[in-house]
N, C-alpha and C positions, 0 to 999 in steps of 0.2 A: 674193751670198754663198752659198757651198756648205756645205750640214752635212752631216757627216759623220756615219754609225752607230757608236758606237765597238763595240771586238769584246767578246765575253762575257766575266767574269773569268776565270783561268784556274786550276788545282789544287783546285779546289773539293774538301774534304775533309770526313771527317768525325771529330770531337776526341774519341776513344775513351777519352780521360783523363774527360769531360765527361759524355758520350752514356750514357746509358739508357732503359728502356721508356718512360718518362714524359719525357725532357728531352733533344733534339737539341741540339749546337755545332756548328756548319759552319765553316769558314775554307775563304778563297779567295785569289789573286793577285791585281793589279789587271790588268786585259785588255793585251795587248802595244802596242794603241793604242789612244787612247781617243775617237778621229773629229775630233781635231784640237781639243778644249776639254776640262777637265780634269774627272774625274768627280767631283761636287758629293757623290753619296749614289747609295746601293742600295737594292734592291728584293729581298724574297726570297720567291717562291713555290714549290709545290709542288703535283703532282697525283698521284694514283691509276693514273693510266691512260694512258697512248699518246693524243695526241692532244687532249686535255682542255687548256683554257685555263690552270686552274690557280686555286690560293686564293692570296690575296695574305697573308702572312703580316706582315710585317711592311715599311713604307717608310721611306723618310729616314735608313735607316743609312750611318753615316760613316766607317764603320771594315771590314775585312776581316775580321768574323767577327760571326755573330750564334747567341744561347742562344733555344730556345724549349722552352715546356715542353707540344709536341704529342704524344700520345700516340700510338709507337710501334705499331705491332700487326704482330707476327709472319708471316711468309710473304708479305708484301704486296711493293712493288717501289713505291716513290717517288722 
């Protein structure tokens, strides 16, 4: 049996209706393939920096859009 990667979502946005200092909304597409099995849940991380692993924010989402209430801080690049 071959497994496939499926590819990253795609439009990843961010819901400027939602989004303040204190509270992110992202929405995204679902990836154009998904490696040949159907994607079950997401995972949403973020880092700081080029390179950096990343924090796991949140797993087991089911849906194309997830709220956190990370605090924003200005001049940064996440």
């Amino acid at each position: 049996m071959i497994v496939l990667v499926p590819d990253a979502p795609i439009n990843l946005a961010d819901d400027p209706t939602v989004t303040t200092r204190s509270v992110i909304r992202f929405t995204w597409s679902p990836a154009a393939s998904d490696g040949g099995s159907p994607i079950l849940s997401y995972t949403v991380t973020y880092d700081e920096s080029v390179g950096n692993l990343g924090t796991v924010l949140k797993t087991g989402i089911t849906d194309t859009s997830y709220t956190s209430d990370i605090t924003i801080l200005p001049g940064r690049t996440y």
